[in-house]
C-alpha positions as CSV (number, residue, x, y, z in Angstrom):
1,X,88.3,47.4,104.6
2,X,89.5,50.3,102.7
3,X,86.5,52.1,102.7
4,X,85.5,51.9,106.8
5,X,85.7,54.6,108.9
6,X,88.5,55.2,111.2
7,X,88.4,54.4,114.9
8,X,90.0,58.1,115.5
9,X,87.6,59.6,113.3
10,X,84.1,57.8,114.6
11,X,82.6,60.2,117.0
12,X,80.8,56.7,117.8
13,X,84.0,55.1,118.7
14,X,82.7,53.7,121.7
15,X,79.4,52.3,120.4
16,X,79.6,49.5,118.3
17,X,78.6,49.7,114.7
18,X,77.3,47.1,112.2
19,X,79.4,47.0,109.3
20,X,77.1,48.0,107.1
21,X,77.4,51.6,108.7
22,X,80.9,51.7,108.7
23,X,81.8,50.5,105.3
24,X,81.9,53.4,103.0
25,X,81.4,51.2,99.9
26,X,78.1,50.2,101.0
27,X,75.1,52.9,100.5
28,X,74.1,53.4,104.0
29,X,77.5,53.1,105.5
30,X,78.7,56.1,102.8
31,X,75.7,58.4,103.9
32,X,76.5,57.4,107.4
33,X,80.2,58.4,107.1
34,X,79.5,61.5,105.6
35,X,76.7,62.8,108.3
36,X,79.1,61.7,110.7
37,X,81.7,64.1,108.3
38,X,79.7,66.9,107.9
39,X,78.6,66.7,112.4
40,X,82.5,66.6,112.7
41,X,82.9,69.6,110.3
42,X,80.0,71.6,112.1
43,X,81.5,70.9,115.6
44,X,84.9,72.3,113.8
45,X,83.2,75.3,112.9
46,X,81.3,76.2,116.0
47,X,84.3,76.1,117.8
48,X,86.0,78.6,115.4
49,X,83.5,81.1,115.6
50,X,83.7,83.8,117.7
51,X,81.0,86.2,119.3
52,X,81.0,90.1,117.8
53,X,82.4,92.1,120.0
54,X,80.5,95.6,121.0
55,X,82.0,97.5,118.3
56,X,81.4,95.4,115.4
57,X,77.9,94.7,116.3
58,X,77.1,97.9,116.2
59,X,78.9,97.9,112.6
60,X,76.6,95.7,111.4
61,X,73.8,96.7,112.7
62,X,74.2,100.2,111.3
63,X,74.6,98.5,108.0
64,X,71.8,96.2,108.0
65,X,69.6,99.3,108.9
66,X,71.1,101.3,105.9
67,X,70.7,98.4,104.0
68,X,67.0,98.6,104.9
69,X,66.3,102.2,104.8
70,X,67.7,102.4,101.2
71,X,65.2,99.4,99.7
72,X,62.2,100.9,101.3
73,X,63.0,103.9,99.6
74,X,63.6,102.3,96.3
75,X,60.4,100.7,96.6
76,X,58.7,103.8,97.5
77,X,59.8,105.5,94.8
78,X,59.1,102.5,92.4
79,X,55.4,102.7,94.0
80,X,54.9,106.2,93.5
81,X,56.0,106.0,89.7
82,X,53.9,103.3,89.0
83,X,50.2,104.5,90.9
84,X,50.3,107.2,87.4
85,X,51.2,104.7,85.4
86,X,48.4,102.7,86.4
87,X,45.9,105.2,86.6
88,X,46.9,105.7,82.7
89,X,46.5,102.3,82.0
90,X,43.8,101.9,83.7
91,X,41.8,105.3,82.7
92,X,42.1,104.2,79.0
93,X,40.1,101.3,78.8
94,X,37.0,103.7,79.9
């Protein structure tokens, strides 16, 4: 079978599998293959990653919080142009 999943590959490997789920030319055995891809993939990742260290937490942190401050203020000042606006708006259809 050309289209099975590898013995190296299968997380599984020790399990054994209907052929169904292991042969990729079938429908369940291709979503099979590729949750088992995409679990492999994650694991990959996860072991890549590394914690922040003290420094650049604080780095981001201080950037998130900038990040904050300056749309709150954006939509402040967007609120406080549009209450005369409204009022204008509003006042005419009296």
């Amino acid at each position: 079978m050309s289209g099975s999943i590898d013995k190296a590959e299968n997380p599984l490997a020790g399990i054994p599998l209907p052929g169904f789920l292991t042969n990729k030319d079938q429908p369940i055995g291709w979503a099979f293959s590729s949750f088992v891809e995409f679990i492999q993939d994650s694991k990959r990742l996860l072991q890549r990653c590394t914690k922040p260290d003290a420094r650049e937490f604080k780095k981001i942190a201080f950037a998130c919080s900038i990040g904050f401050a300056i749309m709150g203020f954006i939509g402040y000042i967007v609120k406080l142009v549009f209450i005369p606006i409204n009022n204008i708006i509003v006042g005419m259809g009296m």
